[in-house]
C-alpha positions as a Markdown table, in Angstrom:
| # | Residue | x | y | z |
|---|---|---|---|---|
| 1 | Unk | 163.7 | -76.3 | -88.7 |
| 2 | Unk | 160.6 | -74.1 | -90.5 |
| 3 | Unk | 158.7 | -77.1 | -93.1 |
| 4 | Unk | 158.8 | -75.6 | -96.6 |
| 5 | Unk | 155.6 | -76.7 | -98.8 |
| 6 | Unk | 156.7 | -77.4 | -102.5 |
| 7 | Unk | 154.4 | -75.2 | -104.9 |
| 8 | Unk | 152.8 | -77.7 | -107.2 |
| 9 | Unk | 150.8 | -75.1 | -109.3 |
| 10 | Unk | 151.3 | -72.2 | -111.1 |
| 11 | Unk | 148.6 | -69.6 | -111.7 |
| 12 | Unk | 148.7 | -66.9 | -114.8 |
| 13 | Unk | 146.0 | -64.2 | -113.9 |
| 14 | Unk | 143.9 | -63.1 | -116.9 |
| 15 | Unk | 142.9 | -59.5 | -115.6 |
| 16 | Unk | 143.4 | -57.3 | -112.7 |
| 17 | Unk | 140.2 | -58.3 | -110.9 |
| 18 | Unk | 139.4 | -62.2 | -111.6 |
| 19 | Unk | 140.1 | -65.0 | -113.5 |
| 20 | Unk | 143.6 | -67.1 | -113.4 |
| 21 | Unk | 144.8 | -70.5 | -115.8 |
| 22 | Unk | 146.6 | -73.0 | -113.3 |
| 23 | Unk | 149.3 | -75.1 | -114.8 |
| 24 | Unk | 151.2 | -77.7 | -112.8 |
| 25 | Unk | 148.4 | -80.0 | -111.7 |
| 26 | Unk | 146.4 | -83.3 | -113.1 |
| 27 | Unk | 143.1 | -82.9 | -112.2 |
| 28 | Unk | 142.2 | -86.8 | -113.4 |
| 29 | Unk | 144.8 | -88.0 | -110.4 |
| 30 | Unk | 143.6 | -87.7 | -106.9 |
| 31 | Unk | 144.8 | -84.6 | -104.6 |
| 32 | Unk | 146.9 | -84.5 | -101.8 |
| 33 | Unk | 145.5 | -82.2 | -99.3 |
| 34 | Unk | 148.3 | -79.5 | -100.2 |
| 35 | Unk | 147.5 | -79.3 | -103.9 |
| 36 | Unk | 143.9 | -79.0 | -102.5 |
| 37 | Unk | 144.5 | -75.9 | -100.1 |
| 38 | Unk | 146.3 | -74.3 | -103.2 |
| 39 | Unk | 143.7 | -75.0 | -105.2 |
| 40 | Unk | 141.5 | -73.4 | -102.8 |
| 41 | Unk | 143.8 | -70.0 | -102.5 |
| 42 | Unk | 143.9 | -70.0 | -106.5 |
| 43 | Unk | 140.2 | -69.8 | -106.2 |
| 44 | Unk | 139.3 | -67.4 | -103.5 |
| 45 | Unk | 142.2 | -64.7 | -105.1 |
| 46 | Unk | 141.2 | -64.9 | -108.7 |
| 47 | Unk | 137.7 | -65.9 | -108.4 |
| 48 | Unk | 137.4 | -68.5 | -111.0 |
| 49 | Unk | 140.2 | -70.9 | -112.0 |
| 50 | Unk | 140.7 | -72.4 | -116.0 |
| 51 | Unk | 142.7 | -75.7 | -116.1 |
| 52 | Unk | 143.5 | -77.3 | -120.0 |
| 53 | Unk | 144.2 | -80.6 | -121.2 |
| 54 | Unk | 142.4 | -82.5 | -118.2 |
| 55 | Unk | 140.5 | -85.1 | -120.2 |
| 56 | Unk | 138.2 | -86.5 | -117.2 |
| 57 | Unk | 135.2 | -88.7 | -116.9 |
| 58 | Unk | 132.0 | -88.2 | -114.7 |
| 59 | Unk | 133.0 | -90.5 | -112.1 |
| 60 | Unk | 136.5 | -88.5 | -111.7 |
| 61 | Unk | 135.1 | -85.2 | -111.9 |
| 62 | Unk | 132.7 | -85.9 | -108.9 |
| 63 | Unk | 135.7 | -87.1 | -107.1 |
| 64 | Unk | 137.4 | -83.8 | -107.7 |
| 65 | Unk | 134.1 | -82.2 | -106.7 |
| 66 | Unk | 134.4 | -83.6 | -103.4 |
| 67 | Unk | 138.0 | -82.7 | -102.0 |
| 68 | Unk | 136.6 | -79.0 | -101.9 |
| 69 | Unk | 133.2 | -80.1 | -99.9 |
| 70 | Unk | 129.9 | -82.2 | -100.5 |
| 71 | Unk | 128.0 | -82.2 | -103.8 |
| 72 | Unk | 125.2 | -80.0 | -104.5 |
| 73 | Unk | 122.5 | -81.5 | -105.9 |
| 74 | Unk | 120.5 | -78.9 | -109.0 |
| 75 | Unk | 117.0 | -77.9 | -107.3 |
| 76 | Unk | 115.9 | -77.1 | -110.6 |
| 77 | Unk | 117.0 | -79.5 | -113.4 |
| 78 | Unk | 117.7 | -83.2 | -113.3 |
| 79 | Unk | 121.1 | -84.7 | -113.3 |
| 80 | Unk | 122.7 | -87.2 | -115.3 |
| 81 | Unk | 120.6 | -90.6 | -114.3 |
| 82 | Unk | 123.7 | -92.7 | -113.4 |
| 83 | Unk | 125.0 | -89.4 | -111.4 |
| 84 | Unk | 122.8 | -87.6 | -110.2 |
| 85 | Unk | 125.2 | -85.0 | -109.1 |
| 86 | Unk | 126.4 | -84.5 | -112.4 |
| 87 | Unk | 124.5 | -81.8 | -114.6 |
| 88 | Unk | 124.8 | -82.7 | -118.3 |
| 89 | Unk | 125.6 | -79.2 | -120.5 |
| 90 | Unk | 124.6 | -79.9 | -124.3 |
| 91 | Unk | 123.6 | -77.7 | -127.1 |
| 92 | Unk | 123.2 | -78.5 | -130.6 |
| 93 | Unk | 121.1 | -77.4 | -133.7 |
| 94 | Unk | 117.5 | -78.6 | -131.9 |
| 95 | Unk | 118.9 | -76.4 | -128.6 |
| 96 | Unk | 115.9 | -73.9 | -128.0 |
| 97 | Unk | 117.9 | -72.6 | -125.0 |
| 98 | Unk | 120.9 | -73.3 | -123.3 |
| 99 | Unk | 122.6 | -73.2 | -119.5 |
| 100 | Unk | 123.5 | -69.9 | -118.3 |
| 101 | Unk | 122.5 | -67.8 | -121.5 |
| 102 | Unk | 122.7 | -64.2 | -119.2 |
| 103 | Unk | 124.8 | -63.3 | -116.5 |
| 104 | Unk | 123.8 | -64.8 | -113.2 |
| 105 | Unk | 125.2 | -66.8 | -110.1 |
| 106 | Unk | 124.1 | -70.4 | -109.7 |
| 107 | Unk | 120.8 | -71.5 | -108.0 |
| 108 | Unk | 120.9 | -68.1 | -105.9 |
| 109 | Unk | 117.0 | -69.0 | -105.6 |
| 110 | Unk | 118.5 | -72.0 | -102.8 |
| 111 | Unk | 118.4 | -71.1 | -99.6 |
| 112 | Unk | 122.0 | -72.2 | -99.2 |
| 113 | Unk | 123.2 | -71.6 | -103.1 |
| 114 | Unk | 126.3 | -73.2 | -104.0 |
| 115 | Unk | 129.8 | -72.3 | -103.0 |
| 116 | Unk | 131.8 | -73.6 | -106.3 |
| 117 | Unk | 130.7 | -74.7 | -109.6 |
| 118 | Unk | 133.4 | -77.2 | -111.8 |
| 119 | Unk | 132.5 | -77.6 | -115.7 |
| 120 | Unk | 134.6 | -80.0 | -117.8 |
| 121 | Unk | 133.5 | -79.4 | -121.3 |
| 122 | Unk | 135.0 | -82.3 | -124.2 |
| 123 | Unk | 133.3 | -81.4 | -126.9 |
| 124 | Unk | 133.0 | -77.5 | -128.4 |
| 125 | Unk | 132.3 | -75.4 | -131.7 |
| 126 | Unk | 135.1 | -74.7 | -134.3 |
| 127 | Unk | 134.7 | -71.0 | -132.8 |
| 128 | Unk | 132.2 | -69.5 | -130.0 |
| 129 | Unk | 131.2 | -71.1 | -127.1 |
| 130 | Unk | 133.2 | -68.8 | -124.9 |
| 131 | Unk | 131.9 | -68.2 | -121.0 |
| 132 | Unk | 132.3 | -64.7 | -119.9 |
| 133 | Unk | 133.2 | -64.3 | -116.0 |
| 134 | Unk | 132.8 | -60.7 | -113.6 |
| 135 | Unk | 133.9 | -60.1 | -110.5 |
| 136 | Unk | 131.3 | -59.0 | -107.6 |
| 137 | Unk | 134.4 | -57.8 | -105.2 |
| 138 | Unk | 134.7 | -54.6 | -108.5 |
| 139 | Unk | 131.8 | -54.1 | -109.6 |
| 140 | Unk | 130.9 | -53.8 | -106.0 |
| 141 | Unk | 133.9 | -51.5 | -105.3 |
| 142 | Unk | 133.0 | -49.3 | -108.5 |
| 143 | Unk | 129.7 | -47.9 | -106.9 |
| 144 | Unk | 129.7 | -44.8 | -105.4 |
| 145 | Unk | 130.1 | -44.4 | -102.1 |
| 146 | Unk | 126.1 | -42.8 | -102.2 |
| 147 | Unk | 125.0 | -46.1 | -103.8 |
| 148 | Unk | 126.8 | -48.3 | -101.2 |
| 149 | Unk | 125.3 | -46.9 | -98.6 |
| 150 | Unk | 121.6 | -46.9 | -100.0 |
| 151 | Unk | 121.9 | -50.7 | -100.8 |
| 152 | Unk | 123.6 | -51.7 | -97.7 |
| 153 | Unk | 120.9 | -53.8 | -95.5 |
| 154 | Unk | 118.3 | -54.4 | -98.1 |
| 155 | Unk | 117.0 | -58.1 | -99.6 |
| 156 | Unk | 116.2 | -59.2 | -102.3 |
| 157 | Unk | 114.1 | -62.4 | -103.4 |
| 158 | Unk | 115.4 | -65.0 | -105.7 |
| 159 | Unk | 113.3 | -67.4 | -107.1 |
| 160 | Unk | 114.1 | -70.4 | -109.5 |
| 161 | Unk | 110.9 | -69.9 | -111.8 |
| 162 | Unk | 112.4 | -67.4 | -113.5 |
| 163 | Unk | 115.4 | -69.3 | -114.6 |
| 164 | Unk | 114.1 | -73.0 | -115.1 |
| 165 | Unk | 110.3 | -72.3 | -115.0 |
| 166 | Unk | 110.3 | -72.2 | -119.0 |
| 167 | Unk | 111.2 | -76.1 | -119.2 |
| 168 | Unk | 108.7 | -77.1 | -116.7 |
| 169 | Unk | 106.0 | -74.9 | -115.8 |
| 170 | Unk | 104.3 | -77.4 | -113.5 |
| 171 | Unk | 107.3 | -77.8 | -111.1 |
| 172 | Unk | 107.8 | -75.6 | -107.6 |
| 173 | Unk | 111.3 | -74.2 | -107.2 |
| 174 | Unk | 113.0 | -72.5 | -104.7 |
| 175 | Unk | 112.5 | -69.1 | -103.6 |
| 176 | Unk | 114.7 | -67.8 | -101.2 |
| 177 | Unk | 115.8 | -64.3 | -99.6 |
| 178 | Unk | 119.7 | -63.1 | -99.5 |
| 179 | Unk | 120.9 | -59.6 | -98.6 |
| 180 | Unk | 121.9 | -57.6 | -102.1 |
| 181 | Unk | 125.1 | -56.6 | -100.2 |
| 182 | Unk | 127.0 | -60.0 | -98.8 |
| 183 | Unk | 130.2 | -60.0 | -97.6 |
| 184 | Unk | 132.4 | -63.6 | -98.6 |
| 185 | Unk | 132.8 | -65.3 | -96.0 |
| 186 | Unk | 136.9 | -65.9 | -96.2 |
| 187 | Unk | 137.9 | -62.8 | -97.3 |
| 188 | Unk | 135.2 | -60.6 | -95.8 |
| 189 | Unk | 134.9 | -58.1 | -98.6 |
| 190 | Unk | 131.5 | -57.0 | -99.8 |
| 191 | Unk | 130.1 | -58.1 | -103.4 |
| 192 | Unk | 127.1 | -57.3 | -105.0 |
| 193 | Unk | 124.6 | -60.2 | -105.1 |
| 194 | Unk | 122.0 | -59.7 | -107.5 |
| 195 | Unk | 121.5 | -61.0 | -111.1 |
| 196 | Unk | 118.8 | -61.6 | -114.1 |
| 197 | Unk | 118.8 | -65.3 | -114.1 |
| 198 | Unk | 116.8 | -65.5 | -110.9 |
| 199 | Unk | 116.6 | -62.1 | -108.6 |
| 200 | Unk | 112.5 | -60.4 | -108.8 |
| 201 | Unk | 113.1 | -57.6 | -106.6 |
| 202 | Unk | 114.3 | -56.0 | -103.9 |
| 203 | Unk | 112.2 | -56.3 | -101.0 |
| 204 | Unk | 112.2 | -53.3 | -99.0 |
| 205 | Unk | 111.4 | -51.1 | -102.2 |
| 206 | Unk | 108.4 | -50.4 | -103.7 |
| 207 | Unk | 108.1 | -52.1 | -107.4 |
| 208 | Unk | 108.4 | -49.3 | -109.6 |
| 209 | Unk | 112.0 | -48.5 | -107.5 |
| 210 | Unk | 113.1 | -52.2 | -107.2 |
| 211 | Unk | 112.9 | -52.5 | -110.5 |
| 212 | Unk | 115.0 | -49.3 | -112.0 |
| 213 | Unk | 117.2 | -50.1 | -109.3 |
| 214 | Unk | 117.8 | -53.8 | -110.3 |
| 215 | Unk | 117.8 | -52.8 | -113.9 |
| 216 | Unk | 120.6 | -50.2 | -112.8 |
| 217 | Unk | 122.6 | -52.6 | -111.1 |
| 218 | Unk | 122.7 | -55.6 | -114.0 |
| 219 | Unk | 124.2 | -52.6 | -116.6 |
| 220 | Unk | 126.9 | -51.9 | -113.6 |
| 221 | Unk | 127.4 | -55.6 | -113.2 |
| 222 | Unk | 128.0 | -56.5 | -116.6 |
| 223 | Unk | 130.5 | -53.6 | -117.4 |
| 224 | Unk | 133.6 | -55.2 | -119.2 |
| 225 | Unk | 136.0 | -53.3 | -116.7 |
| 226 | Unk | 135.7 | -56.4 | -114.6 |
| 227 | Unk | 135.2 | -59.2 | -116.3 |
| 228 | Unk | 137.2 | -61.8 | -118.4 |
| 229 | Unk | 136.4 | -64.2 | -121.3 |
| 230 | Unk | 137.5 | -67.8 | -121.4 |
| 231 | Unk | 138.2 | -69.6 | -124.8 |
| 232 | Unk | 137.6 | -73.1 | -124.4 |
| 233 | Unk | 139.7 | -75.6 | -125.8 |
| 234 | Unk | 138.4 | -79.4 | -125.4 |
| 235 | Unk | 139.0 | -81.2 | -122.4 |
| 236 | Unk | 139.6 | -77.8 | -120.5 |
| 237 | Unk | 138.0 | -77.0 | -117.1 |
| 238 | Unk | 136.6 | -73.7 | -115.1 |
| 239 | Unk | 136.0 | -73.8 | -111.5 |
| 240 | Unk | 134.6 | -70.9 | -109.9 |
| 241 | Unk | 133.8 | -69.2 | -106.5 |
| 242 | Unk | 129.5 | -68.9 | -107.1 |
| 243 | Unk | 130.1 | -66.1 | -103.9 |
| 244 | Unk | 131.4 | -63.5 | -105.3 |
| 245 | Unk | 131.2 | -64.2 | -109.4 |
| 246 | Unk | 128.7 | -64.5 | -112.0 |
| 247 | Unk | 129.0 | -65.9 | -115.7 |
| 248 | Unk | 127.3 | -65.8 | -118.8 |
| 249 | Unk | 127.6 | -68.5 | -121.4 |
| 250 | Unk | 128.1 | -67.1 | -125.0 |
| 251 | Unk | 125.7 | -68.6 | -127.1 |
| 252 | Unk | 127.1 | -67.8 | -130.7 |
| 253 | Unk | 127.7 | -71.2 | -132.6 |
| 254 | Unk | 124.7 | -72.7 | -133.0 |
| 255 | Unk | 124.0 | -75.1 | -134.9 |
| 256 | Unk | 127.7 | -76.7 | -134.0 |
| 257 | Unk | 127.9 | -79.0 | -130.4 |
| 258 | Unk | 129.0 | -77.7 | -127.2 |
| 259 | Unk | 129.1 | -80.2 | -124.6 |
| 260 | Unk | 130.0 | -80.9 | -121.3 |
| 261 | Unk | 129.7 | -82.3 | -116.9 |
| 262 | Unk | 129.6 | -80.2 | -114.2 |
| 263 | Unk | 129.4 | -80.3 | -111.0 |
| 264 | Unk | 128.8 | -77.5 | -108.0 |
| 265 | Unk | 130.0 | -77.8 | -104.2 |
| 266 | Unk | 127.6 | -77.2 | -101.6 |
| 267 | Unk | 128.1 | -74.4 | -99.2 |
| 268 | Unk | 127.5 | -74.8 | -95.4 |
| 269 | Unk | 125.7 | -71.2 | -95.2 |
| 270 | Unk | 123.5 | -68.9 | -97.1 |
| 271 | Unk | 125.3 | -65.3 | -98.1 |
| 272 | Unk | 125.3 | -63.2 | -95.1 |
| 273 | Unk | 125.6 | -59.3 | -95.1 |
């Protein structure tokens, strides 16, 4: 007799190309490896995953960290000092910046970049504070078939001073080289992976090109046609696929508190073309 797997969550897609709010699940419990794997499919279809009403603390949010893989540690800011995996998110009225204010993909200057990001936020503005996801699989498929081809093989490099070396100009980050053209590695499908928060240029171009070109493909990258925008609501969650999406953290309430964990999943290899 064939074993039939109950379906413990249910996932609402928010556009055609990424994004999905998964019901049916308590993220403060621990998983059983079935709600993992589904977990794990809800990701690699939509992209990025939004959970609500999962108030969670840092010691259970690592834990949920860790049924998808290790922890990544941040190369390039410090972590909470009692959990040092843990990234504490905070802007207030003092806030001269804050995390992920442009559309990027997170720590792309590693030379293995992460392969999942989780953010738990519990405290957020009356209004704003919303974090704006695109897909890589569209806006790659949007190019022209001319454009495909001219990008396909070429590099770019990817270093963390341009993210992170305004807070601490004495530091060394990473720098690291990934193709501009990756393919995921469980689904196969080719993405574009370049973005403002830490991509210099394109390797095999002279400057003046690399830099039209790059500026070419942010505009294409951060076309609405595939993107979605997640409200938060306190105690909600995002989890997304850092291979094939970037976000960009709307910045529009200051001086009110947003505030928030998160955690990112290492990956076991670097983005391969």
């Amino acid at each position: 007799m064939a074993i039939t797997h109950r379906k413990s969550i249910q996932v609402t897609p928010l556009t055609p190309h990424v994004g999905g709010e998964v019901s049916g699940i308590d993220l403060t419990q621990p998983l059983d490896a079935h709600q993992v794997q589904e977990l794990t499919d809800a990701l690699v279809a939509h992209g990025v995953i939004f959970f609500r009403d999962q108030e969670i603390d840092m010691a259970a949010l690592k834990a949920l960290g860790r049924h998808f893989g290790e922890l990544h540690i941040h190369s390039g800011m410090p972590g909470h000092p009692d959990h040092p995996e843990v990234r504490p998110l905070h802007a207030d009225e003092n806030s001269k910046h804050v995390a992920g204010e442009e559309w990027h993909t997170d720590l792309s200057c590693d030379p293995i970049p992460p392969l999942a990001s989780i953010l738990y936020l519990h405290t957020l503005p009356p209004l704003g504070g919303d974090t704006c996801f695109a897909s890589m699989y569209a806006a790659y498929d949007g190019l022209s078939d001319r454009m495909k081809a001219y990008l396909d093989g070429l590099t770019a490099t990817h270093d963390g001073r341009i993210a992170f070396g305004r807070f601490d100009p004495t530091k060394t980050y990473p720098i690291s080289v990934h193709p501009v053209i990756p393919r995921h590695p469980v689904t196969g499908r080719k993405l574009i992976y370049v973005n403002r928060g830490f991509t210099s240029h394109i390797n095999e171009l002279p400057p003046a090109e690399s830099a039209k070109v790059l500026d070419f493909l942010y505009g294409h990258i951060e076309s609405q046609l595939w993107q979605c925008r997640f409200r938060w609501r306190k105690h909600s969650i995002a989890f997304w696929d850092n291979r094939c999406t970037q976000h960009y953290a709307v910045w529009d309430y200051r001086p009110q508190v947003r505030s928030g964990w998160r955690v990112q999943i290492a990956n076991t290899q670097p983005p391969r073309a």
